[in-house]
Gaussian input, Z-matrix of N, CA and C with variables (Angstrom, degrees):
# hf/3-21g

backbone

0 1
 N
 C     1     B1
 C     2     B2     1     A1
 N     3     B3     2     A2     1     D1
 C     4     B4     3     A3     2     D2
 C     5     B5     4     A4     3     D3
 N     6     B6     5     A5     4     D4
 C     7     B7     6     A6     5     D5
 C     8     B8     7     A7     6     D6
 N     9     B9     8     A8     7     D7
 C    10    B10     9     A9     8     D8
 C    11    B11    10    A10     9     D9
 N    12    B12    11    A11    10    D10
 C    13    B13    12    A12    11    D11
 C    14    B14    13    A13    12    D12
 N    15    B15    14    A14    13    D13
 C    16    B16    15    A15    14    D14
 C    17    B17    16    A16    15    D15
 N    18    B18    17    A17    16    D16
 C    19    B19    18    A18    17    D17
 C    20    B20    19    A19    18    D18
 N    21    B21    20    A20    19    D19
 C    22    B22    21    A21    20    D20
 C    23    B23    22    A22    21    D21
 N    24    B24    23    A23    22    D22
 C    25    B25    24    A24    23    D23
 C    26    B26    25    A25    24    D24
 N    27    B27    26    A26    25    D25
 C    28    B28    27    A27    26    D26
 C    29    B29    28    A28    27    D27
 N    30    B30    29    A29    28    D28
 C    31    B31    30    A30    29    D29
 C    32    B32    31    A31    30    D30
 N    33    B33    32    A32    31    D31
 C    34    B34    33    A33    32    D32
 C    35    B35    34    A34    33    D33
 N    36    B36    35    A35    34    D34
 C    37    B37    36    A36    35    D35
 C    38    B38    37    A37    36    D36
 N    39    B39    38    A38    37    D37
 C    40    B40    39    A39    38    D38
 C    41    B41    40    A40    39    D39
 N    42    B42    41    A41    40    D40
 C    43    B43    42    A42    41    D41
 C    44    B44    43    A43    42    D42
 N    45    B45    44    A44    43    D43
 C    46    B46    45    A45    44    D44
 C    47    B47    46    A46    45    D45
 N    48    B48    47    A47    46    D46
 C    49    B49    48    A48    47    D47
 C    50    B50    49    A49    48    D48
 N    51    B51    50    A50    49    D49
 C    52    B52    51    A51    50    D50
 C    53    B53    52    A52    51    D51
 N    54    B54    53    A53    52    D52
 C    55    B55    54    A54    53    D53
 C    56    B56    55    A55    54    D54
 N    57    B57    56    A56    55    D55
 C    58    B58    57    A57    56    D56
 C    59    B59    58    A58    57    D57
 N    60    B60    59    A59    58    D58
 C    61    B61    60    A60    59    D59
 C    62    B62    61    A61    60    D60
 N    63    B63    62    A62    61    D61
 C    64    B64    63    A63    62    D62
 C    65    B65    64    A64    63    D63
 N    66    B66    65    A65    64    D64
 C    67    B67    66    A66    65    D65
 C    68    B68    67    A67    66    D66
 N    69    B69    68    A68    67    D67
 C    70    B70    69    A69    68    D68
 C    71    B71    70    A70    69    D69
 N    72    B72    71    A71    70    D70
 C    73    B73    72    A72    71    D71
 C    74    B74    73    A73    72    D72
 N    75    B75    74    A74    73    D73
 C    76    B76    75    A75    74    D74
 C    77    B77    76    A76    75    D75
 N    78    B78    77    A77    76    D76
 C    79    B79    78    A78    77    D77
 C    80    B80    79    A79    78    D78
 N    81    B81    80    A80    79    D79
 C    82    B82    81    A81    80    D80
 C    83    B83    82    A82    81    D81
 N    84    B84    83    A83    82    D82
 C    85    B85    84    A84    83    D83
 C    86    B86    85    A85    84    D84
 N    87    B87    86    A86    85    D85
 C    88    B88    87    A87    86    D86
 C    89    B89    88    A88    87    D87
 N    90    B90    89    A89    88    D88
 C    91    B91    90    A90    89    D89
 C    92    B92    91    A91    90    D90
 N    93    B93    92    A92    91    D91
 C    94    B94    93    A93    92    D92
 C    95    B95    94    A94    93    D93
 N    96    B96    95    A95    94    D94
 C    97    B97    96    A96    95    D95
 C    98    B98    97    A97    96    D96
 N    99    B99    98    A98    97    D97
 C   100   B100    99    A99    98    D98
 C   101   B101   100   A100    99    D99
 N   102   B102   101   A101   100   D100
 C   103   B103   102   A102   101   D101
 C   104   B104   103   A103   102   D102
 N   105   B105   104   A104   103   D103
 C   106   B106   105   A105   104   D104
 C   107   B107   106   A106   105   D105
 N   108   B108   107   A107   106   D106
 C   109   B109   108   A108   107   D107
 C   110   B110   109   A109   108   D108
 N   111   B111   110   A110   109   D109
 C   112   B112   111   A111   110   D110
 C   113   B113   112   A112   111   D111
 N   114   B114   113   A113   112   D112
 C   115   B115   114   A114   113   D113
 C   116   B116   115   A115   114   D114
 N   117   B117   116   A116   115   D115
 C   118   B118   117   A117   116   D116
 C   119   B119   118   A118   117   D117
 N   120   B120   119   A119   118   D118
 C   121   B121   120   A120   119   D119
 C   122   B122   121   A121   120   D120
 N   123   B123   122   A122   121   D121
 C   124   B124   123   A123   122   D122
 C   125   B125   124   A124   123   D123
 N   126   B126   125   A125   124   D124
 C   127   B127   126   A126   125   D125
 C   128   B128   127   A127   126   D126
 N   129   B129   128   A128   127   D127
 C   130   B130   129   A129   128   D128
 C   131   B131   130   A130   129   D129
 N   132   B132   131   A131   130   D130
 C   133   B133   132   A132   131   D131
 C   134   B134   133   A133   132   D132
 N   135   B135   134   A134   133   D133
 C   136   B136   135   A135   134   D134
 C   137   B137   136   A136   135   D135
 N   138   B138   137   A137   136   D136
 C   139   B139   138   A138   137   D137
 C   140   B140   139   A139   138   D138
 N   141   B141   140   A140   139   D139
 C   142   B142   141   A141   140   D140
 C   143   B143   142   A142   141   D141
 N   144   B144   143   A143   142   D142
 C   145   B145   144   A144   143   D143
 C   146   B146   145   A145   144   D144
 N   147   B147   146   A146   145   D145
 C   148   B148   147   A147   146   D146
 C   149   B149   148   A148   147   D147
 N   150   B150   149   A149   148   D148
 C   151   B151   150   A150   149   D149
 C   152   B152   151   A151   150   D150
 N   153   B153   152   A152   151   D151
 C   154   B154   153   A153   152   D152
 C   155   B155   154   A154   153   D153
 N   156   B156   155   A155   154   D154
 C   157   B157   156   A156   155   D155
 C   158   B158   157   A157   156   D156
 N   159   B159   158   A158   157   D157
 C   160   B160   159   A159   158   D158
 C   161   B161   160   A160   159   D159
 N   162   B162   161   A161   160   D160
 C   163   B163   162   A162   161   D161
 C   164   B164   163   A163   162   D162
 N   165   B165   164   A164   163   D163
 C   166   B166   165   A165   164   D164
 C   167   B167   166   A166   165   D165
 N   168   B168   167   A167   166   D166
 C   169   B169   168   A168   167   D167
 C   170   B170   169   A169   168   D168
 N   171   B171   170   A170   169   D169
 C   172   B172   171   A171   170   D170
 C   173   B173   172   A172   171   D171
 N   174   B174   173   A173   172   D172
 C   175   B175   174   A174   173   D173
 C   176   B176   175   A175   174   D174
 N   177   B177   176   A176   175   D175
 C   178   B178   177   A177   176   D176
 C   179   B179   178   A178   177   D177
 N   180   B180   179   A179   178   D178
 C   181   B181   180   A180   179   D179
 C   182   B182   181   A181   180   D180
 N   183   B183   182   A182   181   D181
 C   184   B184   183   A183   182   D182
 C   185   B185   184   A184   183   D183
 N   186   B186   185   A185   184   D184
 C   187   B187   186   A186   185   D185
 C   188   B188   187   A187   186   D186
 N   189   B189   188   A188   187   D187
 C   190   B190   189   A189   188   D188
 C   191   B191   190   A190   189   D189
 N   192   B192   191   A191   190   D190
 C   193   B193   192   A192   191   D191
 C   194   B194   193   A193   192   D192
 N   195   B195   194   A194   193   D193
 C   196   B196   195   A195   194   D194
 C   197   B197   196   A196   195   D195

   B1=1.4558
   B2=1.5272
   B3=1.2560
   B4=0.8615
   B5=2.1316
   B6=1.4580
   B7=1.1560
   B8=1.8240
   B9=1.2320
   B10=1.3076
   B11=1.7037
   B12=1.0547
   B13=1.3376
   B14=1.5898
   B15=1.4869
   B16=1.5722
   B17=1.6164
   B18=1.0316
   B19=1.4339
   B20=1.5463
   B21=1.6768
   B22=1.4902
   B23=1.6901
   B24=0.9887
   B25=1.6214
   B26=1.6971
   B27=1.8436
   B28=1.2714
   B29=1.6231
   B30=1.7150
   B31=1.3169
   B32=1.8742
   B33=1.8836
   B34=1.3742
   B35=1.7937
   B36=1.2681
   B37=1.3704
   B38=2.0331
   B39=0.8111
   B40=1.7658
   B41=1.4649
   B42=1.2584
   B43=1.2070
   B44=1.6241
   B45=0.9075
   B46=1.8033
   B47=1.5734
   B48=1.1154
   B49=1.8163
   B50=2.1487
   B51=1.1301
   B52=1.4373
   B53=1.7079
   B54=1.8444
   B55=1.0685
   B56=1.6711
   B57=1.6545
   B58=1.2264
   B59=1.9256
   B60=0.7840
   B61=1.2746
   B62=1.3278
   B63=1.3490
   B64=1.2130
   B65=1.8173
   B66=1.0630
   B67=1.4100
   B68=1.7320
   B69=1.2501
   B70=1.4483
   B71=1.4785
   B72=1.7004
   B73=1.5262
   B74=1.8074
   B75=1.4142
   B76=1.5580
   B77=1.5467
   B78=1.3148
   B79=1.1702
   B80=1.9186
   B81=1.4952
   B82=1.4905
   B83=1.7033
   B84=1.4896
   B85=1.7096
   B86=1.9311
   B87=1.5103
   B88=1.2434
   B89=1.7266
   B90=1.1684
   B91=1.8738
   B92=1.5411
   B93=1.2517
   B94=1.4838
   B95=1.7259
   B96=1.2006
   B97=1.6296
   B98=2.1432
   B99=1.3879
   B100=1.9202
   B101=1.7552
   B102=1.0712
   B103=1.8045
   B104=1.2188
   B105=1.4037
   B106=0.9708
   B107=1.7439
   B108=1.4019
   B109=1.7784
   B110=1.6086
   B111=1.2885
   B112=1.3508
   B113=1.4363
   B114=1.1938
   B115=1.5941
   B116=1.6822
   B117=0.7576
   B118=1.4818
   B119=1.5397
   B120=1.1011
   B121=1.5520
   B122=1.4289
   B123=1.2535
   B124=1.6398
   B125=1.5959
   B126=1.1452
   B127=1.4934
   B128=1.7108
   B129=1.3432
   B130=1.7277
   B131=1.3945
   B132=1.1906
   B133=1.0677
   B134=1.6447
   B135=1.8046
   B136=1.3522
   B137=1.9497
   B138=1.2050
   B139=1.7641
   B140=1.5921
   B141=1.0834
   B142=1.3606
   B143=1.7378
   B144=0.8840
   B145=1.7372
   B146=2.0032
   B147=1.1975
   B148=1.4473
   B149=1.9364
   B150=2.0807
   B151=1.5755
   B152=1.6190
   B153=1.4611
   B154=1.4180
   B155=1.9380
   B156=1.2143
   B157=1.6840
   B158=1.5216
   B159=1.3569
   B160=1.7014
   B161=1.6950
   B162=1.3590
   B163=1.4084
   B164=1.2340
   B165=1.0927
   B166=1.7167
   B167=1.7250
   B168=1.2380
   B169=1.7909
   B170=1.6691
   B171=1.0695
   B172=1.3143
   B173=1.4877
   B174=1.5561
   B175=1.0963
   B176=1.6928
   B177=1.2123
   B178=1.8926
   B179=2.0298
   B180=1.5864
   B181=1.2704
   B182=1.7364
   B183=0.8559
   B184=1.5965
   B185=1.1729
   B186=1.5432
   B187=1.4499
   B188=1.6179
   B189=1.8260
   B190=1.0028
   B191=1.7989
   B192=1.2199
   B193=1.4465
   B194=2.1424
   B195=1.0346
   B196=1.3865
   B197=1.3314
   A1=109.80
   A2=132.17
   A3=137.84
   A4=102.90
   A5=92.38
   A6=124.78
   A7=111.30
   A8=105.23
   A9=116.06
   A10=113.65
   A11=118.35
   A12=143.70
   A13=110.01
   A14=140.61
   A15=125.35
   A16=103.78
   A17=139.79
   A18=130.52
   A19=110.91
   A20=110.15
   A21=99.94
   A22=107.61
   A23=125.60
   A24=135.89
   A25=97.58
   A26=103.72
   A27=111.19
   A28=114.92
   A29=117.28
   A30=109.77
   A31=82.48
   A32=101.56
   A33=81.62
   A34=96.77
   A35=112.13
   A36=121.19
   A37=89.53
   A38=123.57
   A39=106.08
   A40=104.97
   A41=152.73
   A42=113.77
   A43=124.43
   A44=114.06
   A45=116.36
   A46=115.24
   A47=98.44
   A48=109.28
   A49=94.67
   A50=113.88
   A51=114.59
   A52=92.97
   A53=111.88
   A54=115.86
   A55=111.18
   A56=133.51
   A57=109.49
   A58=132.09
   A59=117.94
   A60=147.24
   A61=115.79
   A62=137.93
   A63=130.31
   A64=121.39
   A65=121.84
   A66=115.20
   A67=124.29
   A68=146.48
   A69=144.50
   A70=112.40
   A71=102.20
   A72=92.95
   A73=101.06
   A74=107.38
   A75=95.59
   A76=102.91
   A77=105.05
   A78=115.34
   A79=123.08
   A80=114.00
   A81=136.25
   A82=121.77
   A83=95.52
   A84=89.18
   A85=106.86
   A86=105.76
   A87=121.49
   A88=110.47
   A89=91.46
   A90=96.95
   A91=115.84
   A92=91.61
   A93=108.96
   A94=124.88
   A95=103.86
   A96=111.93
   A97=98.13
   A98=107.86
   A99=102.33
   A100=75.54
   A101=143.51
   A102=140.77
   A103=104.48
   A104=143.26
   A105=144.58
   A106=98.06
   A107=100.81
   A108=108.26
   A109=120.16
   A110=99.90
   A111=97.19
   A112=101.87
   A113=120.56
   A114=103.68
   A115=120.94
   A116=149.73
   A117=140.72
   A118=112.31
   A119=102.12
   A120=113.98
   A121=119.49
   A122=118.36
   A123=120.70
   A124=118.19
   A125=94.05
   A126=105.94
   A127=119.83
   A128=90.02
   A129=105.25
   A130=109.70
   A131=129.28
   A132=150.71
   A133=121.12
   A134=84.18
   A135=97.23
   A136=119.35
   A137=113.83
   A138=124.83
   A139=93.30
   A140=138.72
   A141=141.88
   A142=104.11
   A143=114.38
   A144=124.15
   A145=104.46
   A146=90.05
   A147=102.36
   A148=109.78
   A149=95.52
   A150=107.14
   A151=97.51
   A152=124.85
   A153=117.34
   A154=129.37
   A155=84.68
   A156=104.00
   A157=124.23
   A158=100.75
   A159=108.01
   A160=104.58
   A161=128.57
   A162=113.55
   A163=117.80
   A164=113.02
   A165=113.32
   A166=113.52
   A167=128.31
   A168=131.70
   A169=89.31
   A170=132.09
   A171=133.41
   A172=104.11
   A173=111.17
   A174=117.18
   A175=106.99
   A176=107.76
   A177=102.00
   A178=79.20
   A179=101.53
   A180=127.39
   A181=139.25
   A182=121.54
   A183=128.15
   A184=133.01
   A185=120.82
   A186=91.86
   A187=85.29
   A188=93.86
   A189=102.22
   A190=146.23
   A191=102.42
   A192=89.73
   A193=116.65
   A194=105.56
   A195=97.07
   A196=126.53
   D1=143.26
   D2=-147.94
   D3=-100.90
   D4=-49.11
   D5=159.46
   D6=-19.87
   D7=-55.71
   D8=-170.22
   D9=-88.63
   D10=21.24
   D11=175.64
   D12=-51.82
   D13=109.67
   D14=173.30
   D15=-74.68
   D16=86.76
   D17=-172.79
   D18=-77.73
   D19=119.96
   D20=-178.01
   D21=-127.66
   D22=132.74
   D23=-157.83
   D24=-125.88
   D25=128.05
   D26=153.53
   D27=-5.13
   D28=136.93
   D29=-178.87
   D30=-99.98
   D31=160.00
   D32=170.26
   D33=-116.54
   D34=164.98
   D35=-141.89
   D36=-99.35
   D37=74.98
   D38=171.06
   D39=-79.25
   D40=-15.05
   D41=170.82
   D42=-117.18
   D43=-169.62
   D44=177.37
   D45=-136.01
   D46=156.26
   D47=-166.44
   D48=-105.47
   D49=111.69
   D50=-167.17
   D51=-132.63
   D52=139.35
   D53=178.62
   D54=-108.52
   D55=95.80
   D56=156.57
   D57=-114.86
   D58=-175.48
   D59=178.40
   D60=-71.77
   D61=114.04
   D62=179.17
   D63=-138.26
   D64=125.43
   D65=-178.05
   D66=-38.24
   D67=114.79
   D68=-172.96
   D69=-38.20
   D70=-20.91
   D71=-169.39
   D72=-83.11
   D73=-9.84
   D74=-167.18
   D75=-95.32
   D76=-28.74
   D77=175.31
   D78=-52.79
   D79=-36.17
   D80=143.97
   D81=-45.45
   D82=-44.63
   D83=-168.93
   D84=-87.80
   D85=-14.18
   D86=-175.53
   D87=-82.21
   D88=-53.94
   D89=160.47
   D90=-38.25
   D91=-80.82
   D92=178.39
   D93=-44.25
   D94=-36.36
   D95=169.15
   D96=-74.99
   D97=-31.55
   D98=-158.22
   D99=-70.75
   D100=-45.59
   D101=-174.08
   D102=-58.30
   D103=-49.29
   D104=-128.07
   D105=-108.71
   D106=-21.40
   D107=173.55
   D108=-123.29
   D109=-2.50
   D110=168.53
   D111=86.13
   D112=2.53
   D113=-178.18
   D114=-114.12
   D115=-166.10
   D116=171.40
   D117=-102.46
   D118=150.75
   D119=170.51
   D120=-44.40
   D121=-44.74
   D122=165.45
   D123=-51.83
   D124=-45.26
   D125=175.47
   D126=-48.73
   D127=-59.87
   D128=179.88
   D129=-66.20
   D130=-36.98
   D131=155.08
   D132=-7.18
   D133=-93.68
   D134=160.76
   D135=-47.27
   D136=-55.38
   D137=-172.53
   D138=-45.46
   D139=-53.99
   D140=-153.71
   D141=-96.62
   D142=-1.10
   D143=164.00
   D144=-94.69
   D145=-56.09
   D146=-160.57
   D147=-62.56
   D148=-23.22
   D149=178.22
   D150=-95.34
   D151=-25.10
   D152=164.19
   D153=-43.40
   D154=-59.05
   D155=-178.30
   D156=-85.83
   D157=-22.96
   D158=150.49
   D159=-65.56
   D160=-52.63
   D161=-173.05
   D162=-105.80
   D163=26.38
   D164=-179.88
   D165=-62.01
   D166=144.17
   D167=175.08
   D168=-109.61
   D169=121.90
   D170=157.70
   D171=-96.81
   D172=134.73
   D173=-170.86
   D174=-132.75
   D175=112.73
   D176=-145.90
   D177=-96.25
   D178=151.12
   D179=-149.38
   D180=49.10
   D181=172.84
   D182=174.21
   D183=-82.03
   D184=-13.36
   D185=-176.04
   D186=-129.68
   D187=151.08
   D188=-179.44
   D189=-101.30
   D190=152.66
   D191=-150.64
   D192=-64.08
   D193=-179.38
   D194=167.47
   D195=-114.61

């Protein structure tokens, strides 16, 4: 029977495993916010990247204008 088929398809990969560095103090206020909402640090993580680069102003060179 055809019916009874286990059909298994390529997984597709959306996320990535990335290592950074973060100051202790953020690392405290990030904890403390992942308790305070119930969610995990990855979680918040991601939200505060994803609200970064949605609102980022890039402002190409250094000095600023008047």
């Amino acid at each position: 029977m055809d019916n009874d088929n286990f059909i298994v398809t390529p997984k597709e990969e959306k996320s990535v495993t990335i290592t950074i560095r973060i100051d202790r103090s953020l690392q405290i206020k990030l904890d403390d916010l992942a308790s305070k909402s119930n969610r995990s640090r990855n979680e918040l993580i991601n939200m505060a990247l994803d609200y970064a680069l949605k609102n980022v102003k890039f402002v190409n060179g250094t000095k600023k204008e008047k």
